[in-house]
N, C-alpha and C positions, 0 to 999 in steps of 0.2 A: 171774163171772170166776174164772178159776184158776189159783192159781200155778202156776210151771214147775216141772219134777220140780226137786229137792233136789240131786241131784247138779251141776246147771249151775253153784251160785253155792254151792260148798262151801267156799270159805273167805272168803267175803264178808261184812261184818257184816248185820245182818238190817233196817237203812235204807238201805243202799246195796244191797240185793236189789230192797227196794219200790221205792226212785227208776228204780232200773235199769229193770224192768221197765215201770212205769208209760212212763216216757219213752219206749220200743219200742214199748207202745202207742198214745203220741199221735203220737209222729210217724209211726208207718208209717197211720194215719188210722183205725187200730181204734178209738179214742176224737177224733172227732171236738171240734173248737172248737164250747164251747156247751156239750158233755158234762160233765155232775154227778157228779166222783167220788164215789165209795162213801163213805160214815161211815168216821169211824176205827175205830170199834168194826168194820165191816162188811170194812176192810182187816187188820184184828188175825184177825179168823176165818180167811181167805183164806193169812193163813201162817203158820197157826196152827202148822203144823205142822214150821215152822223152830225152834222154842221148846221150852223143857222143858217137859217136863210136857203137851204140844199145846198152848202158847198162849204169846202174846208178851204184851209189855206196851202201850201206848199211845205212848210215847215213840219209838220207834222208827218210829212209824207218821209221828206229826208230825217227826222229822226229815228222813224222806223228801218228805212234800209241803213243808214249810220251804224243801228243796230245789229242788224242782218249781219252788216257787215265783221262787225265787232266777235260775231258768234263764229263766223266763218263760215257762213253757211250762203253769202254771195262775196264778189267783187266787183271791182269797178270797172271798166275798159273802157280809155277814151275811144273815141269812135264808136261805140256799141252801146255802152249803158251798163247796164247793173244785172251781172252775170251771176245763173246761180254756180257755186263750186264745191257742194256738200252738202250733207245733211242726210241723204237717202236711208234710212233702217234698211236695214241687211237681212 
């Protein structure tokens, strides 16, 4: 996966990038119900390049899916990670 160029979400903080996006992706069904989001580490690389230095921190990462979560458009599963469970337009 890859983030959107830098210029779309220039004055966004860099969890409300992630949620933004992710959420574009589960509802328009690019990430289907079932789909295993990425590690947080695996999401920290991905916008990396919003960050000083090329790279963010992890907090960012979990506010964003906190969110997700919050919308009900993922859950959590020990053992598994950060499941999507909604969101798809019909």
């Amino acid at each position: 996966m890859t983030a959107p160029a830098k210029e779309t979400h220039v004055s966004m903080p860099v969890s409300d990038r992630i949620a933004a996006d992710y959420r574009q992706r589960i509802r328009s069904g690019a990430l289907p119900t079932g789909t295993v989001l990425p590690t947080v580490e695996a999401i920290q690389a991905e916008y990396a390049a919003y960050g000083r230095d090329g790279k963010i921190s992890a907090m960012p990462v979990r506010q964003a899916l906190y969110a997700l979560r919050n919308e009900g458009l993922v859950a959590f599963r020990p053992g598994v990670g950060n499941v999507v469970i909604g969101g798809t337009d019909g």
